[in-house]
N, C-alpha and C positions, 0 to 999 in steps of 0.2 A: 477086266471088270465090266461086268455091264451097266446100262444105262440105268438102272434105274435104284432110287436110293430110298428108304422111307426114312422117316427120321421118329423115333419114340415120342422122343420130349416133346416134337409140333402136334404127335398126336395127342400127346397128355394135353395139352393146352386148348387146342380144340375142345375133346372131350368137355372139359373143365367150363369152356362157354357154352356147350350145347347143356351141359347141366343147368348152367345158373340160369340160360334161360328157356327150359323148362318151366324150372322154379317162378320165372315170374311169370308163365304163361298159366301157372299154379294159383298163384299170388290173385292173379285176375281173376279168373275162374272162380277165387271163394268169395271175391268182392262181390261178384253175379248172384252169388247164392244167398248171400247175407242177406237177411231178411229188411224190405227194403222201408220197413216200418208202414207208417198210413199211406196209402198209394191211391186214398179216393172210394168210390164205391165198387162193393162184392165184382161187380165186372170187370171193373178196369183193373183192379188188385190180381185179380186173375190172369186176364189178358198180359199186365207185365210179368205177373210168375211165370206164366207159359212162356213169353219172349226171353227173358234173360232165361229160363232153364236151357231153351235150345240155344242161345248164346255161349253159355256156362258148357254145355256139351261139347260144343265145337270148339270151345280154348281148350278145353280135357284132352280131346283126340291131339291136338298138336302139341302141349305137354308132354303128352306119351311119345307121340311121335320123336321129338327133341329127345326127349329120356331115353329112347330106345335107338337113338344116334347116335349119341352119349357113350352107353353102354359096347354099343357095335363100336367104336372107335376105340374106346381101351380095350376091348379084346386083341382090336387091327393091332395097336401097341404091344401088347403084353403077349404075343405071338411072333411080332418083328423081333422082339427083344432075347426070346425065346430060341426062335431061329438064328440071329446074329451068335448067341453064346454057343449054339451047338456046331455054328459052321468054325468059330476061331475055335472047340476046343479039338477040333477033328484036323483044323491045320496045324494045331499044335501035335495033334497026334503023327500026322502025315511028316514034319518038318524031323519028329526027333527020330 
């Protein structure tokens, strides 16, 4: 047997946190966008729109980033899982 083992279910569970926190890296991001009501005069209301938008942008990219870790770690699973069924049913085949 060799050394190395993956386990499904640790990667379902990872997945599972790298979703939720996407989600709140989501969560943040729309706090940013919300319109932050009266912020002072035309200048400075600008100046903060301009700051949180590029704030708002960069919690986005690592959102995605998260989501797309997320996504790449259930496939890692649902490929492990994929392989373990094909490797018992070919030693089943092999045994009989």
């Amino acid at each position: 047997m060799s050394g190395f083992h993956a386990d499904p279910q640790a990667l379902d569970a990872l997945a599972l946190r790298l979703a939720d926190t996407a989600e709140e890296y989501g969560a943040a991001a729309v706090a940013l966008e919300a319109p932050a009501g009266e912020c002072g005069p035309g200048p400075v209301a600008a100046a903060l729109t301009a700051l949180t938008g590029k704030w708002s942008g960069r919690i986005r990219a690592v959102e995605s980033d998260f989501a797309a870790a997320a996504t790449d770690v259930r496939t890692a699973a649902k490929a492990y899982r994929a392989t373990d069924a094909a490797a018992a049913e070919e030693l089943g085949r092999a045994d009989g």
